[in-house]
C-alpha positions as CSV (number, residue, x, y, z in Angstrom):
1,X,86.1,93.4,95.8
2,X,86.6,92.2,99.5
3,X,83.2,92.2,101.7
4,X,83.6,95.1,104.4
5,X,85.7,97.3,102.6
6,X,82.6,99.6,101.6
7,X,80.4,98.8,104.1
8,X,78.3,101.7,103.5
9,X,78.1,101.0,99.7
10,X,77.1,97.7,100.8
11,X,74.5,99.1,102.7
12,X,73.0,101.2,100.0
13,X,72.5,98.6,97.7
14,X,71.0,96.6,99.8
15,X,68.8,99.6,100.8
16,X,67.8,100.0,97.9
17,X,66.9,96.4,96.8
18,X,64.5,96.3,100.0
19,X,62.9,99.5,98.6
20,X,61.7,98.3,95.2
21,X,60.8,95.4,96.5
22,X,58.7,97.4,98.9
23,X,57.3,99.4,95.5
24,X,56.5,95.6,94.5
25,X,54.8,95.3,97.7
26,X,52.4,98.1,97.1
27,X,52.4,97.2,93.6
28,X,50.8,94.2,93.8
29,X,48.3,95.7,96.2
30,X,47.1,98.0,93.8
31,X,46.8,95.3,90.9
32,X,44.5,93.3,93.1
33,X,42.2,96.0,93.6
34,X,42.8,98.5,90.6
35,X,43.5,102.1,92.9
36,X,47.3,103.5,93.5
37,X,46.3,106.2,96.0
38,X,44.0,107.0,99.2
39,X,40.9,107.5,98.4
40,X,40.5,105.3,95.5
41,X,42.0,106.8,92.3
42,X,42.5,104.2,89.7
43,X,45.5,102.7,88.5
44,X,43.4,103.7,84.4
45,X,40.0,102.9,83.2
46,X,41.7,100.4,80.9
47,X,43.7,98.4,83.9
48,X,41.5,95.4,85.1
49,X,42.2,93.8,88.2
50,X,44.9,91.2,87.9
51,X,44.6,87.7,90.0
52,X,47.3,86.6,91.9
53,X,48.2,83.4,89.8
54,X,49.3,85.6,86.8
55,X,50.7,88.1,88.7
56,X,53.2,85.4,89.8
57,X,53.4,83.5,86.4
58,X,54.0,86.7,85.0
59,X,56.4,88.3,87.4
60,X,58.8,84.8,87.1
61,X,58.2,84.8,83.8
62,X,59.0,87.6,82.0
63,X,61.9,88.4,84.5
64,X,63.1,85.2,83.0
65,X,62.3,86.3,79.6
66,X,65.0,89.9,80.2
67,X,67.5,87.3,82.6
68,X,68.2,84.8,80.4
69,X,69.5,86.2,76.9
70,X,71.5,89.1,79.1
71,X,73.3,85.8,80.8
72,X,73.2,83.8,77.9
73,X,75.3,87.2,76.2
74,X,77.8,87.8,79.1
75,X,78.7,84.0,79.8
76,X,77.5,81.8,77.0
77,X,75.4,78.7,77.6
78,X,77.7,76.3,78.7
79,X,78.4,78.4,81.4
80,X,75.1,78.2,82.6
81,X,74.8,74.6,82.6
82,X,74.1,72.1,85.9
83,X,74.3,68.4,86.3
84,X,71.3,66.8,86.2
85,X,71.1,66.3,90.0
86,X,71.0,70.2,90.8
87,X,68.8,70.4,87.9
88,X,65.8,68.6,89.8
89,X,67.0,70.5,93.5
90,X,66.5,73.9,91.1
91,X,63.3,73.0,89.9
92,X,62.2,72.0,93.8
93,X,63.3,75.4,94.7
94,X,61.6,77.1,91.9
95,X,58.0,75.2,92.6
96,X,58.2,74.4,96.3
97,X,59.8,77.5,96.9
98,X,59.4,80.7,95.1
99,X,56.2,79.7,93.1
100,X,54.5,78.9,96.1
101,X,55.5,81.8,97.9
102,X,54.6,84.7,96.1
103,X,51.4,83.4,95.4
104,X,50.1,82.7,98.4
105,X,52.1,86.1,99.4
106,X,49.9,87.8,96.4
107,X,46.9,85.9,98.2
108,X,47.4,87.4,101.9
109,X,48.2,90.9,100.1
110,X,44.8,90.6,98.0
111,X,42.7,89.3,101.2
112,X,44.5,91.5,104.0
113,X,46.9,94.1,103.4
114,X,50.8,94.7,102.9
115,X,51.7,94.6,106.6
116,X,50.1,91.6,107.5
117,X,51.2,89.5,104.2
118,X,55.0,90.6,104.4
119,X,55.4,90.6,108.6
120,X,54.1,86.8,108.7
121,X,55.7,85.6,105.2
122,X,58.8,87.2,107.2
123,X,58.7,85.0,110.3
124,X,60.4,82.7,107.8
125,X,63.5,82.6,110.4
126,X,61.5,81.2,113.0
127,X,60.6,78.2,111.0
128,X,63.8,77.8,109.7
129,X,65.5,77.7,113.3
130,X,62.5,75.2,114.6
131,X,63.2,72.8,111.7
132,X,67.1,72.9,112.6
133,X,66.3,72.5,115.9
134,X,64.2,69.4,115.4
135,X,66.6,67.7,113.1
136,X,69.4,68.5,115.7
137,X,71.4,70.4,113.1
138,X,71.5,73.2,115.3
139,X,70.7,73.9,119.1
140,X,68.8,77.1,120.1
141,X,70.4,79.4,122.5
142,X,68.2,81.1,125.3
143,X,68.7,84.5,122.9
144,X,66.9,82.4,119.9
145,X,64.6,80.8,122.1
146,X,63.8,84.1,123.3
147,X,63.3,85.7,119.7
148,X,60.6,82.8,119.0
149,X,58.7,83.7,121.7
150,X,58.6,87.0,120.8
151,X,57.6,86.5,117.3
152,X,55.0,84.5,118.0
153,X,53.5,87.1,120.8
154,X,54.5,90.1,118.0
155,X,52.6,87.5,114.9
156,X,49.7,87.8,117.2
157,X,49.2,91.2,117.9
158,X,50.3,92.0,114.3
159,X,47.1,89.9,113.0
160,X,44.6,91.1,116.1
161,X,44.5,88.2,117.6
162,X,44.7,90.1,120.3
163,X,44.5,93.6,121.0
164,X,42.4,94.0,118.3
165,X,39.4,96.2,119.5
166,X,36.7,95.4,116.4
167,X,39.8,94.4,114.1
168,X,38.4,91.2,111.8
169,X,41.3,88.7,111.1
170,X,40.7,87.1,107.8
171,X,42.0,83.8,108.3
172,X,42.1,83.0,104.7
173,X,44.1,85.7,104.2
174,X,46.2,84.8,107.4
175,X,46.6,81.2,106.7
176,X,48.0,82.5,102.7
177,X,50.9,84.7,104.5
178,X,51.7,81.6,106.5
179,X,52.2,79.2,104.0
180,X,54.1,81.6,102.0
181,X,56.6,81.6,105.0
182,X,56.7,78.1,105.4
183,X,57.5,77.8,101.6
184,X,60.1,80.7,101.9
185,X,62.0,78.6,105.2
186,X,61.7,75.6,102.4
187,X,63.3,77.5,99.6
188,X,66.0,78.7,102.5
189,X,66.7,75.3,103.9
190,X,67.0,73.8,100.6
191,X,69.1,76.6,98.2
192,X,71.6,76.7,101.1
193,X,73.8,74.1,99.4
194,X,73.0,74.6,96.3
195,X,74.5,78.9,96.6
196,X,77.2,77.2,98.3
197,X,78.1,75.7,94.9
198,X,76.6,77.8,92.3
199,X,77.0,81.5,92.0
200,X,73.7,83.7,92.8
201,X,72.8,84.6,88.8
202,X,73.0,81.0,88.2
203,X,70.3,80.3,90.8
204,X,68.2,82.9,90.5
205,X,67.9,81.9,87.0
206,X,67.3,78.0,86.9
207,X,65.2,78.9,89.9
208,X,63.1,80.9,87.4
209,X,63.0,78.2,84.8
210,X,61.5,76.0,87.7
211,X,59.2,78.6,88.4
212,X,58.0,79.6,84.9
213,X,57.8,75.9,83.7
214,X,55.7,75.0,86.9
215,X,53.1,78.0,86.0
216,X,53.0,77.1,82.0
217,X,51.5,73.8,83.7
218,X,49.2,75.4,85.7
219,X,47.9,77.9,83.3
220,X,48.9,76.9,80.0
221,X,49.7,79.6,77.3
222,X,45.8,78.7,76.0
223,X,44.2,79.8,79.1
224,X,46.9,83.0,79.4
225,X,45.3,83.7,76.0
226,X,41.5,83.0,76.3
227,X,41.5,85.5,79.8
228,X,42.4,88.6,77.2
229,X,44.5,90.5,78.9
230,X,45.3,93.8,77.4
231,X,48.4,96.1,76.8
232,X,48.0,98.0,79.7
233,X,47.7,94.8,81.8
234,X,51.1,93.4,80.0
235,X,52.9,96.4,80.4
236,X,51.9,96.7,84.2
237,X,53.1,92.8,84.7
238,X,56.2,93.7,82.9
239,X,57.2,96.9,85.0
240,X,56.4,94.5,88.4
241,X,59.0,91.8,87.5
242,X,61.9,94.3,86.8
243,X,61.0,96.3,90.1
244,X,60.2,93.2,91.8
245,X,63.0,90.8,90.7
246,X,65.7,91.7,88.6
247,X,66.3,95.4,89.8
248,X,66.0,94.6,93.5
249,X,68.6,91.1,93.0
250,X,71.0,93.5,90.7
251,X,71.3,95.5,94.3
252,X,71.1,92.7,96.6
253,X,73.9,91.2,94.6
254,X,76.0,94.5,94.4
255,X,75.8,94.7,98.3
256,X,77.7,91.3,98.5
257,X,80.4,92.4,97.0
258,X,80.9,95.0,100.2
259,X,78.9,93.0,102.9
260,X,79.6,89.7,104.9
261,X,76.1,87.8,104.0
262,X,74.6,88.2,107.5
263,X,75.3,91.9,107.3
264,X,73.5,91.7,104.5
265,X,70.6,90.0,105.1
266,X,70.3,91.6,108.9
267,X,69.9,94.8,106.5
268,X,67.5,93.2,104.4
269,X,65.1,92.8,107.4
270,X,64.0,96.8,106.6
271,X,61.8,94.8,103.6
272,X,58.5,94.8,105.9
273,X,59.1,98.4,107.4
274,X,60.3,99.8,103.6
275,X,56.8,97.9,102.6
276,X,54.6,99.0,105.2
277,X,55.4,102.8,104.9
278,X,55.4,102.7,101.6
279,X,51.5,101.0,101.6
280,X,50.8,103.6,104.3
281,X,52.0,106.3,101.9
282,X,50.3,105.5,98.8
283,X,47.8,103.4,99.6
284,X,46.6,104.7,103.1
285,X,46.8,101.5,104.8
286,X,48.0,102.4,108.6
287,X,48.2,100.1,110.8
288,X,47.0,100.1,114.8
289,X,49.1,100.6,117.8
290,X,48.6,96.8,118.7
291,X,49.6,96.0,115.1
292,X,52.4,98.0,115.3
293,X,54.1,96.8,118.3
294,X,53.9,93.5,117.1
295,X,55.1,94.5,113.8
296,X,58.5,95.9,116.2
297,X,58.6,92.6,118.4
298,X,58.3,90.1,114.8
299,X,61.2,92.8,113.4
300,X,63.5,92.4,116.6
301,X,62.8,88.4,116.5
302,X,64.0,88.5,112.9
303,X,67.4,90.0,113.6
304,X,68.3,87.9,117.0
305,X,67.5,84.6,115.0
306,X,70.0,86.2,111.9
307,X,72.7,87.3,113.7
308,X,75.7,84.8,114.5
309,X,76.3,83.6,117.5
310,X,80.0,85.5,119.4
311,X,81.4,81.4,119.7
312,X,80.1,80.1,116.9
313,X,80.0,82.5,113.4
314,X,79.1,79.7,111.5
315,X,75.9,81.0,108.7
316,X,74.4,78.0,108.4
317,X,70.9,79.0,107.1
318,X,70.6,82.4,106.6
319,X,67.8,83.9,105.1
320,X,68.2,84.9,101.5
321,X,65.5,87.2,100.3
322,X,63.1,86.0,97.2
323,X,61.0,88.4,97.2
């Protein structure tokens, strides 16, 4: 179907892809520290705390695990193959890229909380438009320029740098949600050409093999093994990579069919609110004034770097969500 002619359909999708993958947000919260609510009510005696390297095996994993065979159904497997030369770009994206991201995303969630982990992983944009900018691929206007600026003022209050009153930055936990931004421009930068040539299932797949086959490496099946985890644990893992990757895509992808791309990732932008209420809501994590005024100025920043310029509507480098 032509993009635009349901925008609103469009819109709801991608509405509701940004709101599981704020569930996932709050999700992994409560896996890190074994509560669901205020107040400390516990996810089940039986539930362990879950560290942020198998949450992320597990999440690309086992959504690889449901992906494949329902593609491997619908298209058959030659239509699933790449040349060899996309092959190794894939498995870049996969380990540079998504692997890296949500775990040091999982990192700033376990050692801050949701608002600070998503709000700097999504100052993405910014890094994105600096690295164009330095390779002369693209030439800021004074509106980007200004939207840096204000990210980087809105980053600061949003971690207390200042404003803080007795706020404690953790800079572990800071330094985490930073590299998981600079991994997520990386992924960006580089899956540009190859979505250009492959259709978004077909990424989002071999992008998983270069995920999962990075983690088996990392922690081998033996080690998966020896840490015991039980069925509680597996089923908790299981229900975090439908809601956090293959339910929130299927939507994402639905609302292309009815949205231009930077519509659609403009829209997409409602991730950290959609997170950040939900953590308030479930998890009582409110944030301060300060924090929440730089949580508005990073937000603004995002959509002034997204949106095309009136000359020039070229979408070179939009931001495509992995979260």
């Amino acid at each position: 179907m032509k993009a635009e002619s349901h925008p609103l359909r469009g819109y709801l999708y991608i509405a509701s892809a940004v709101f599981l993958w704020g569930i996932s947000a709050t999700l992994g919260r409560a896996a890190f520290t074994g509560h669901l609510l205020p107040g400390g009510v516990s996810l089940g005696t039986s539930l362990k705390q879950i560290d942020p390297l198998i949450l992320s095996q597990s999440r690309a994993t086992l959504s690889l695990a449901v992906l494949l065979p329902l593609l491997l159904a619908r298209r058959g497997a030659a239509a699933l193959r790449v040349p060899g030369r996309d092959l190794v770009q894939f498995f870049l994206l996969g380990i540079f890229g998504v692997a890296v991201s949500n775990y040091f995303y999982y990192v700033a969630i376990q050692r801050t909380n949701v608002a600070t982990a998503i709000i700097l992983q999504y100052t993405a944009p910014v890094w994105v438009l600096l690295y164009t900018a330095l390779r002369g691929a693209q030439r800021p206007s004074g509106r980007k320029s200004m939207a840096v600026a204000l990210a980087v003022a809105g980053c600061a209050l949003a971690v207390g740098l200042v404003g803080s009153g007795h706020f404690r930055m953790d800079v572990i936990g800071v330094t985490a949600a930073l590299l998981s931004a600079f991994s997520f421009a990386f992924y960006n930068v580089g899956g540009h050409k190859v979505l250009a040539r492959y259709d978004r299932w077909k990424v989002l797949m071999w992008v998983l093999v270069g995920t999962s086959a990075f983690w088996i490496c990392v922690n081998p099946p033996w080690k998966i093994v020896a840490a015991r985890y039980d069925r509680r644990q597996w089923e908790f893992m299981l229900v975090f990579s439908l809601v956090s990757v293959l339910g929130p895509f299927s939507c994402y992808f639905a609302g292309l069919q009815y949205l231009e791309p930077t519509r659609a990732i403009v829209a997409s932008c409602l991730e950290p609110v959609f997170s950040i209420v939900i953590a308030a809501l479930v998890l009582g994590e409110l944030v301060r004034p300060a924090q929440t005024v730089g949580i508005v100025l990073v937000l603004v920043a995002i959509v002034l770097i997204q949106l095309p310029e009136r000359l020039a509507r070229s979408e070179k480098f939009v931001v495509e969500p992995i979260e």
